[in-house]
MARTILUM-671577 format. One record per residue (C-alpha): residue number from 1; x, y, z. Coordinates in Angstrom, 2 decimals, decimal comma, always signed. Layout:
REC; dovo; c1; c2; c3
REC; NUM; X; Y; Z
...
***
This chain:
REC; dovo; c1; c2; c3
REC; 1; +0,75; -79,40; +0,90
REC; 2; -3,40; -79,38; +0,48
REC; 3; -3,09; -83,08; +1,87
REC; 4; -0,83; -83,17; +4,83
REC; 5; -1,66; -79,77; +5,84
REC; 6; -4,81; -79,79; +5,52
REC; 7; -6,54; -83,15; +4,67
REC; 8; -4,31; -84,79; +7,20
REC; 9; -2,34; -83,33; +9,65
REC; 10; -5,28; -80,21; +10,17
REC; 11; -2,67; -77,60; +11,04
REC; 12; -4,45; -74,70; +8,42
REC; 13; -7,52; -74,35; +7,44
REC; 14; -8,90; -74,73; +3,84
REC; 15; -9,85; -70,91; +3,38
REC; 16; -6,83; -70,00; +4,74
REC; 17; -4,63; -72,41; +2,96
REC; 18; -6,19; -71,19; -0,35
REC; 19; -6,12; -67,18; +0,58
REC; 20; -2,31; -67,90; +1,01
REC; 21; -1,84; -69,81; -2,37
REC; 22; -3,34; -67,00; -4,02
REC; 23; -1,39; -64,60; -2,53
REC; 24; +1,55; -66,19; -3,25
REC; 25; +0,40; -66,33; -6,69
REC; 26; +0,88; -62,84; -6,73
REC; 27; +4,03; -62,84; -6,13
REC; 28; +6,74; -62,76; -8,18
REC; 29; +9,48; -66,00; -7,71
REC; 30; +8,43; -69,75; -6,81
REC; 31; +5,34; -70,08; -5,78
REC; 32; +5,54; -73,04; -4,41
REC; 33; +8,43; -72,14; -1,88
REC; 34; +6,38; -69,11; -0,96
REC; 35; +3,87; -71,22; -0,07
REC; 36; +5,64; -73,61; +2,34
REC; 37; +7,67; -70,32; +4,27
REC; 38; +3,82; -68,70; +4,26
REC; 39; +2,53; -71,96; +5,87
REC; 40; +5,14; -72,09; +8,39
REC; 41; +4,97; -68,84; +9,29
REC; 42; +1,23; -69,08; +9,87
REC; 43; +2,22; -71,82; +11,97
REC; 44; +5,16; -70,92; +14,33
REC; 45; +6,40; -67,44; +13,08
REC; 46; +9,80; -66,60; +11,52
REC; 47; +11,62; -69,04; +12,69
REC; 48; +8,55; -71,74; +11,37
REC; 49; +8,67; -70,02; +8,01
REC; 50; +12,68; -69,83; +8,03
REC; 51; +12,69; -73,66; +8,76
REC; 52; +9,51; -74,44; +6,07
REC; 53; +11,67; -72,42; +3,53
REC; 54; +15,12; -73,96; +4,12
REC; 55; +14,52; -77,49; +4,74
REC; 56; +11,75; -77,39; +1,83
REC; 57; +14,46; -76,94; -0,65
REC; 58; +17,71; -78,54; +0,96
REC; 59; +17,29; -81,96; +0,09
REC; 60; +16,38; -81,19; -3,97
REC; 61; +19,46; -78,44; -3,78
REC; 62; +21,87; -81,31; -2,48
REC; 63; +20,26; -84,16; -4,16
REC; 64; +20,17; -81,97; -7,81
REC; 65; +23,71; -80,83; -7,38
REC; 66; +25,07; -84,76; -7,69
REC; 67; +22,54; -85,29; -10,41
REC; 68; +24,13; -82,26; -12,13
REC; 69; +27,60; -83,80; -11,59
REC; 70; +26,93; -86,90; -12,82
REC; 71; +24,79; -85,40; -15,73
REC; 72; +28,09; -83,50; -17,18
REC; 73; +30,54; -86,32; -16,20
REC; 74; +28,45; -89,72; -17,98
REC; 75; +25,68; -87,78; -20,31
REC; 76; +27,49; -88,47; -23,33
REC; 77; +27,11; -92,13; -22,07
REC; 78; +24,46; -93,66; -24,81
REC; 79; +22,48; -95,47; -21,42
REC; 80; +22,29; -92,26; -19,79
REC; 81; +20,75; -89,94; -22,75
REC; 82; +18,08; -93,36; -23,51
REC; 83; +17,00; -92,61; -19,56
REC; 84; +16,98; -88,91; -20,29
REC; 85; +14,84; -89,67; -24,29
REC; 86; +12,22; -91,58; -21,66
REC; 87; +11,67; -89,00; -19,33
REC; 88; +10,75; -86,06; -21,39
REC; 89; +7,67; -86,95; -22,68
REC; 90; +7,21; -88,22; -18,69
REC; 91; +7,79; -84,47; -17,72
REC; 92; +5,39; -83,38; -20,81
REC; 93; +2,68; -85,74; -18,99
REC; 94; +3,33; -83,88; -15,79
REC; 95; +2,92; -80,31; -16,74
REC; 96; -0,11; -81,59; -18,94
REC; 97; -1,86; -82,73; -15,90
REC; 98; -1,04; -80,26; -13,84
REC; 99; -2,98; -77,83; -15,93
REC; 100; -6,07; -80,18; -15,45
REC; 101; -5,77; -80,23; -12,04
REC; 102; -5,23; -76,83; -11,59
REC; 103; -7,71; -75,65; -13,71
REC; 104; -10,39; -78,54; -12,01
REC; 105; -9,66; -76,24; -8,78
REC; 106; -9,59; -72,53; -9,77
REC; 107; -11,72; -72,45; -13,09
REC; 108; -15,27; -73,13; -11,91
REC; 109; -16,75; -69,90; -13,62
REC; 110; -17,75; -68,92; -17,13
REC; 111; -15,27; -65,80; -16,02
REC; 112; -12,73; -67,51; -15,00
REC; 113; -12,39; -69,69; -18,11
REC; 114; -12,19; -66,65; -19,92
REC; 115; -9,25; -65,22; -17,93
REC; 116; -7,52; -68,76; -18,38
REC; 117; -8,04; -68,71; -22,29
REC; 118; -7,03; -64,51; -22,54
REC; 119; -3,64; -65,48; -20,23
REC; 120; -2,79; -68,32; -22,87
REC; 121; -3,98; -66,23; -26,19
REC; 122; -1,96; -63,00; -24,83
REC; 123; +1,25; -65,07; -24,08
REC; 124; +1,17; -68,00; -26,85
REC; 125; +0,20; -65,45; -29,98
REC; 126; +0,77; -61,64; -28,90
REC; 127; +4,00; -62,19; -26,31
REC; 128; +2,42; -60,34; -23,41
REC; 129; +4,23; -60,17; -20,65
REC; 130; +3,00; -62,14; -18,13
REC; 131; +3,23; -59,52; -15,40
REC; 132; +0,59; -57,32; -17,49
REC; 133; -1,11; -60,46; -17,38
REC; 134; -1,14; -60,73; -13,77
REC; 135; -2,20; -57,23; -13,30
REC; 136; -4,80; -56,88; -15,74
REC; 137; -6,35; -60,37; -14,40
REC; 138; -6,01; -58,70; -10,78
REC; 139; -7,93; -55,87; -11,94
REC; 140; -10,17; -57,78; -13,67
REC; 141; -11,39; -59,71; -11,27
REC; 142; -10,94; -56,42; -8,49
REC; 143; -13,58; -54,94; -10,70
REC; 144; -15,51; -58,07; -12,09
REC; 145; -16,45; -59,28; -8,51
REC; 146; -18,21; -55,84; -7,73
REC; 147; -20,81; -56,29; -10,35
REC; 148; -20,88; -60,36; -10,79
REC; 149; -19,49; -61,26; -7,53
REC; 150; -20,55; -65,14; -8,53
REC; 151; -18,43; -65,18; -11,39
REC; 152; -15,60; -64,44; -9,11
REC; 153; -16,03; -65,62; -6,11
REC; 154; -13,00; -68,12; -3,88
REC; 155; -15,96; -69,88; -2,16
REC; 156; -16,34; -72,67; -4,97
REC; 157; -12,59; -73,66; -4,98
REC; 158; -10,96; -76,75; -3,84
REC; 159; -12,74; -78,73; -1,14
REC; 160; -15,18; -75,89; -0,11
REC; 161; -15,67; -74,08; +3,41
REC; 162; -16,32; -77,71; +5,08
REC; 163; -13,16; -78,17; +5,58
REC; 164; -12,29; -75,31; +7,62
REC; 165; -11,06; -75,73; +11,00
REC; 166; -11,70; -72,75; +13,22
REC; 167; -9,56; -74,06; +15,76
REC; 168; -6,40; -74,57; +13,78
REC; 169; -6,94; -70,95; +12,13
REC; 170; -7,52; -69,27; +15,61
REC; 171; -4,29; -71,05; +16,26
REC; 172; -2,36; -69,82; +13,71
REC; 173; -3,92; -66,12; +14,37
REC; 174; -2,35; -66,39; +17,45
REC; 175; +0,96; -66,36; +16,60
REC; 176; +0,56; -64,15; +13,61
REC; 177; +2,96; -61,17; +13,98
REC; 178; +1,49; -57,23; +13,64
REC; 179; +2,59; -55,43; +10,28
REC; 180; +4,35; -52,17; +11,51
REC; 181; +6,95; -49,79; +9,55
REC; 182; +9,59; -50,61; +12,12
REC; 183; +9,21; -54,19; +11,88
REC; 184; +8,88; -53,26; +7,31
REC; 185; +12,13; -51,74; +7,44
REC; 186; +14,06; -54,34; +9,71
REC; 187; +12,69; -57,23; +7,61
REC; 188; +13,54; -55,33; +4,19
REC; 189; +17,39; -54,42; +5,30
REC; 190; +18,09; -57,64; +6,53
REC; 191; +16,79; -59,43; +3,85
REC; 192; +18,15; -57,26; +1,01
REC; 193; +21,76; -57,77; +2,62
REC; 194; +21,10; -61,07; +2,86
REC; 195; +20,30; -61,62; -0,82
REC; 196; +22,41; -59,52; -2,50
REC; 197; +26,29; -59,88; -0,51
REC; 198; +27,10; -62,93; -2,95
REC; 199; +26,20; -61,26; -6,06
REC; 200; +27,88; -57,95; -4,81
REC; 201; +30,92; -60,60; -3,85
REC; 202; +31,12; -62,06; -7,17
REC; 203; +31,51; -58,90; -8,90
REC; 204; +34,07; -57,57; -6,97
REC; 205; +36,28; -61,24; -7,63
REC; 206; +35,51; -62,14; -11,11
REC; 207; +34,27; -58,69; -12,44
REC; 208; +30,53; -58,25; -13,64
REC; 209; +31,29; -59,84; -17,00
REC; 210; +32,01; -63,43; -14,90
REC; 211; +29,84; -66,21; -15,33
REC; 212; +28,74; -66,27; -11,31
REC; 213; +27,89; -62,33; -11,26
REC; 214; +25,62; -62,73; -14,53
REC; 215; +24,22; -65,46; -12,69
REC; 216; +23,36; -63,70; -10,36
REC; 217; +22,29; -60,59; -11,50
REC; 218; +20,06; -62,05; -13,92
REC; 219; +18,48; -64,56; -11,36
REC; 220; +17,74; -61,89; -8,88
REC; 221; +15,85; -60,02; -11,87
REC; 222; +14,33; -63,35; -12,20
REC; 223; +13,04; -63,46; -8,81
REC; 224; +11,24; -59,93; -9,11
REC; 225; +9,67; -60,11; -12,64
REC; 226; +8,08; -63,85; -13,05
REC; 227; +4,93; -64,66; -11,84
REC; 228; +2,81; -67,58; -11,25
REC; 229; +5,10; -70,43; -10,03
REC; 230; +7,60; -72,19; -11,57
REC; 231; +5,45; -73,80; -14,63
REC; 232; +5,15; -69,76; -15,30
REC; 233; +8,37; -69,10; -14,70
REC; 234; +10,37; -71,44; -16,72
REC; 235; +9,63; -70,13; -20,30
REC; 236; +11,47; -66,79; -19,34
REC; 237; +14,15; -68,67; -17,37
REC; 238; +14,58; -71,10; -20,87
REC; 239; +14,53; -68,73; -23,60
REC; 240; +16,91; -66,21; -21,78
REC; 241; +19,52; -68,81; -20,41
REC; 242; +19,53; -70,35; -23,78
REC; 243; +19,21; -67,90; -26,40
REC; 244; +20,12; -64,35; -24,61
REC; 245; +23,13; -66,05; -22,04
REC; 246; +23,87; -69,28; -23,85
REC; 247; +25,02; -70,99; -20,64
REC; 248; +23,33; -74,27; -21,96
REC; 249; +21,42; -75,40; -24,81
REC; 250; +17,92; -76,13; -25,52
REC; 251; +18,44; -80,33; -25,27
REC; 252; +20,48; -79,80; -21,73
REC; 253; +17,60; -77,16; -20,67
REC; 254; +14,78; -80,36; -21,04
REC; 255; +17,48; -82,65; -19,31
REC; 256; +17,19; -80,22; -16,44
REC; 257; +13,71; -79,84; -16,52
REC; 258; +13,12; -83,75; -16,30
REC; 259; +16,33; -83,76; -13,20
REC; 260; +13,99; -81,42; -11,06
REC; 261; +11,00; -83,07; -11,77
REC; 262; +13,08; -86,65; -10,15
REC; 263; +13,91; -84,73; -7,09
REC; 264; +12,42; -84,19; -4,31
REC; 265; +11,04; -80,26; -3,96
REC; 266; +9,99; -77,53; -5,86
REC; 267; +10,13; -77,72; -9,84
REC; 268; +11,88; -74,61; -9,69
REC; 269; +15,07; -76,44; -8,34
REC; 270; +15,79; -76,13; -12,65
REC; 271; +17,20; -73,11; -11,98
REC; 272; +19,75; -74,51; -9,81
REC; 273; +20,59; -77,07; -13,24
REC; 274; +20,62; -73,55; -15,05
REC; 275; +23,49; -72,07; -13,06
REC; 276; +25,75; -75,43; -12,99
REC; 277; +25,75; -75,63; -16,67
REC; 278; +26,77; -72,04; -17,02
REC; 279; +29,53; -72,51; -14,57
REC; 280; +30,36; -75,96; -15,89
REC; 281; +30,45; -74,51; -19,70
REC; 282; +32,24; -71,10; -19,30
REC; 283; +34,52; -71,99; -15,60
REC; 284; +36,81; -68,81; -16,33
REC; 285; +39,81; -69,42; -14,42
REC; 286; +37,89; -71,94; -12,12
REC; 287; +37,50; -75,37; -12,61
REC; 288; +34,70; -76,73; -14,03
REC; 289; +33,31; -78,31; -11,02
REC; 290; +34,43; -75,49; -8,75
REC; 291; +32,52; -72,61; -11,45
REC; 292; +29,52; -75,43; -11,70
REC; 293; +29,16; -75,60; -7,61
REC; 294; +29,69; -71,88; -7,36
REC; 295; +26,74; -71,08; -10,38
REC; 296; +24,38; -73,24; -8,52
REC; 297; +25,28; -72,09; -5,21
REC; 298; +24,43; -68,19; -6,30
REC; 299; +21,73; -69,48; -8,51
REC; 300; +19,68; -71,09; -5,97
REC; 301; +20,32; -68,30; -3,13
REC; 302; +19,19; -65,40; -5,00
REC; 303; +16,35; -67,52; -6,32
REC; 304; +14,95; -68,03; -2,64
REC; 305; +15,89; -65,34; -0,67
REC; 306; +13,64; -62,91; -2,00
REC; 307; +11,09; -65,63; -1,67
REC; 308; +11,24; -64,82; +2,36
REC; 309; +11,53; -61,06; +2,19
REC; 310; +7,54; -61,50; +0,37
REC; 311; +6,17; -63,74; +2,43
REC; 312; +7,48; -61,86; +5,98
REC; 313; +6,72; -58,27; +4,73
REC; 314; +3,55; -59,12; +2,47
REC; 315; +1,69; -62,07; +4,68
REC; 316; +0,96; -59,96; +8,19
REC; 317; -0,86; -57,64; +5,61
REC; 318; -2,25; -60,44; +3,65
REC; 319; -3,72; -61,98; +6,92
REC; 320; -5,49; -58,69; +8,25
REC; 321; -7,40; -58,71; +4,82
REC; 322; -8,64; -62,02; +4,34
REC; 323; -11,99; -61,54; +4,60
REC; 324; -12,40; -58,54; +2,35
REC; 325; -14,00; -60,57; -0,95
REC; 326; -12,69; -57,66; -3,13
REC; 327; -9,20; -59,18; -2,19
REC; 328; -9,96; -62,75; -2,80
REC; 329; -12,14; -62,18; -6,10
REC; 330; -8,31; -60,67; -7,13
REC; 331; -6,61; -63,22; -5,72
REC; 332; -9,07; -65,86; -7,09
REC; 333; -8,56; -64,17; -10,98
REC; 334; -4,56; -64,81; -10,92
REC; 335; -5,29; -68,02; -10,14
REC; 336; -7,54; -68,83; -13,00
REC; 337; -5,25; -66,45; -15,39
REC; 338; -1,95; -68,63; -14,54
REC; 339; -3,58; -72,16; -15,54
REC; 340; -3,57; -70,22; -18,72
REC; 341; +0,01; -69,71; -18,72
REC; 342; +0,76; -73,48; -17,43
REC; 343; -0,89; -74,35; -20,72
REC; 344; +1,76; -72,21; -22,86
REC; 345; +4,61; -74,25; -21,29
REC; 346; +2,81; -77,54; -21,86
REC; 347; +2,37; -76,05; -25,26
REC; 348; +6,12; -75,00; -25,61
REC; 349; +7,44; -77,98; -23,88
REC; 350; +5,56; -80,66; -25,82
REC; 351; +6,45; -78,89; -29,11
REC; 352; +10,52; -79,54; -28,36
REC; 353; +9,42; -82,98; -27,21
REC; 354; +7,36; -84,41; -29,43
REC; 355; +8,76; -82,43; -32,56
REC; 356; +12,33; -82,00; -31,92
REC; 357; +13,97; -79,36; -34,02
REC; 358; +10,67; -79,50; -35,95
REC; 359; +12,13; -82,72; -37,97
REC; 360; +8,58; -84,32; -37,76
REC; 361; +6,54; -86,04; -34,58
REC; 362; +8,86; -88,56; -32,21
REC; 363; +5,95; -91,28; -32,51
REC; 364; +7,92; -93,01; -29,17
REC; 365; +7,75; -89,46; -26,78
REC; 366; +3,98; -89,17; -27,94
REC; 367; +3,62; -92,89; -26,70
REC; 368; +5,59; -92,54; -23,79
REC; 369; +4,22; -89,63; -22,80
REC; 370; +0,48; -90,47; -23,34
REC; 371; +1,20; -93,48; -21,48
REC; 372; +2,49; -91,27; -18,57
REC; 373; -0,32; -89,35; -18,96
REC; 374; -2,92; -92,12; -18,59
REC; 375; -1,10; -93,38; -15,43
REC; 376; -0,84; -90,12; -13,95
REC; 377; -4,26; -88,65; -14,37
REC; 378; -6,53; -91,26; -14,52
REC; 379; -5,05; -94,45; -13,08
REC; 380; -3,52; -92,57; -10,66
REC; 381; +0,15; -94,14; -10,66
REC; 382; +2,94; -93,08; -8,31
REC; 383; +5,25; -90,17; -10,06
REC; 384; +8,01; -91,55; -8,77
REC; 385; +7,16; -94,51; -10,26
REC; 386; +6,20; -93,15; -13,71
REC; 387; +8,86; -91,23; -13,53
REC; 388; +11,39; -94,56; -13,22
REC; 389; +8,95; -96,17; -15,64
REC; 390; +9,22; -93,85; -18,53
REC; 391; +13,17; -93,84; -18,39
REC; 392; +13,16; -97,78; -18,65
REC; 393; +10,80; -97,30; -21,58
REC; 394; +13,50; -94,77; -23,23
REC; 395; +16,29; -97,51; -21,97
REC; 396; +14,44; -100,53; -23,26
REC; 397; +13,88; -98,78; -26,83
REC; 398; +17,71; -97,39; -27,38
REC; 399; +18,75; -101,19; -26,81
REC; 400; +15,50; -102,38; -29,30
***
């Protein structure tokens, strides 16, 4: 989004494109979804943030659903699981660089290194909730800027104030709608019906004890208590799905993880993998595929959703404050707390990678994955194309 939007295309501003990121940040639910509906929003209203929000998902929803089908129907084949033993350490590489990059962009403070390392030491070692962790590093840097307003500050982030372009943001606050309470409590109704008439309709037909109605219930919860984006949100998502709801195990929860990161759209798309398997595994009276489609139908909705009752209640409030710096110097310390909790999934993921079920290290996933690494991060290699790469690796090893 930082390159076509603004690198390329020039339809936001850099300032504004990074006082919406951190917002959305803020937020509970995918961040990156937030994002796009925020960005069309800016751009063309409700209807440009209902069409950034539905078509930015579509594709991976469609494209993850016949990856899901196949993944149930020809995973026991042994080709299928050497592809899958490739791309895990692949995925491993990804999340491992996206901390780097993340933290190249938000931690350019003594400060905000410190938030970073407190996020990961609070929710690797003491199990801190990370939306105390949001809050206190909100406060933090609410109350840090004030006094060391350097430390804090959004100015340093990214590619600087150069890039702004006036015109394009005077554009955008053109079309940028007026918060009111009328227009609060029409957005809220319709939005809350909206999200909640298939959950409500899966309790009434398969009781509240079905498959689809946990589903849904529990992603809904989901979507109001994790913060920070989907790297953030996916330890929660794991450990309750596998351990709490045991809808899938803990080798099918990695195959879904490296399924979403082969699609198109948000990471979060997981979730989507998440509800199939719970349909597909405990159907009811369904059938298996009919449970599956249902699961990832309710799974998905209820997962985005909420995503546009934020973003149109939150961002006409978000856009008359952003140019108080007590805001941003907020903003700017969730940013710098969540690369912090990126670095507990890398943490958690390359731990079920490289050491499966503790047994000792996988010397070919460290390989792979420090090869994907290296291509990723410093060669700069195509994902796609590392992606495809690691799973011949995994292929070309099974058959060695």
């Amino acid at each position: 989004m930082q390159q076509e939007l603004v690198d390329r295309k020039k339809w936001i501003g850099q300032s504004r494109f990074l006082h919406a990121l951190n917002f959305c940040m803020l937020l509970p639910g995918p961040e990156a979804q937030q994002l796009a509906i925020y960005c069309g929003w800016l751009l063309h209203r409700t209807w440009g943030g209902i069409a950034a929000g539905v078509l930015f998902v579509l594709p991976s929803a469609v494209l993850l659903w016949g990856l899901g089908y196949v993944y149930v129907t020809y995973g026991e084949v042994v080709w299928l699981a050497a592809f899958f033993q490739g791309l895990k350490p692949a995925v491993l590489a990804i999340v491992v660089a996206a901390v780097l990059r993340m933290g190249k962009k938000s931690l350019h403070s003594p400060a905000r290194w410190a938030l970073a390392a407190a996020a990961f030491g609070l929710i690797f070692f003491a199990g801190i909730p990370f939306p105390a962790i949001v809050l206190g590093a909100a406060v933090t840097g609410w109350l840090g800027g004030r006094r060391w307003p350097g430390q804090f500050d959004s100015s340093a982030v990214g590619h600087g104030a150069s890039s702004e372009r006036a015109a394009v943001d005077d554009a955008a606050e053109n079309v940028s709608e007026q918060p009111g309470w009328r227009r609060s409590l029409r957005v809220t109704g319709l939005c809350l019906v909206l999200w909640m008439a298939p959950v409500l309709a899966a309790g009434i037909w398969q009781g509240w004890d079905g498959t689809l109605a946990r589903e849904g219930v529990f992603f809904s919860k989901a979507a109001t208590v994790t913060f920070g984006g989907a790297y953030a949100v996916l330890p929660y998502v794991a450990q309750q799905a596998v351990e709490q709801q045991g809808w899938l195990g803990a080798p099918e929860m990695l195959d879904g993880l490296a399924l979403a990161e082969t699609t198109p759209g948000p990471l979060i798309m997981v979730v989507q993998f998440v509800g199939f398997m719970g349909g597909w595994n405990h159907p009811g009276a369904l059938s298996p595929l009919m449970a599956a489609t249902l699961g990832a139908a309710i799974t998905s909705w209820v997962t985005f959703v909420p995503c546009f009752l934020w973003i149109f209640l939150g961002a006409p409030h978000i856009e008359r404050l952003r140019g108080n710096r007590a805001i941003g110097h907020a903003l700017g310390a969730v940013t710098a707390s969540v690369v912090g909790v990126i670095l507990n999934l890398a943490v958690w993921f390359g731990w079920h990678v490289i050491i499966p079920k503790g047994q000792g290290v996988d010397v070919a996933a460290l390989l792979i994955g420090i090869g994907a690494f290296v291509a990723l991060h410093w060669m700069k290699v195509n994902l796609m194309l590392v992606i495809a790469l690691s799973g011949l690796v995994g292929l070309v090893l099974a058959w060695v």
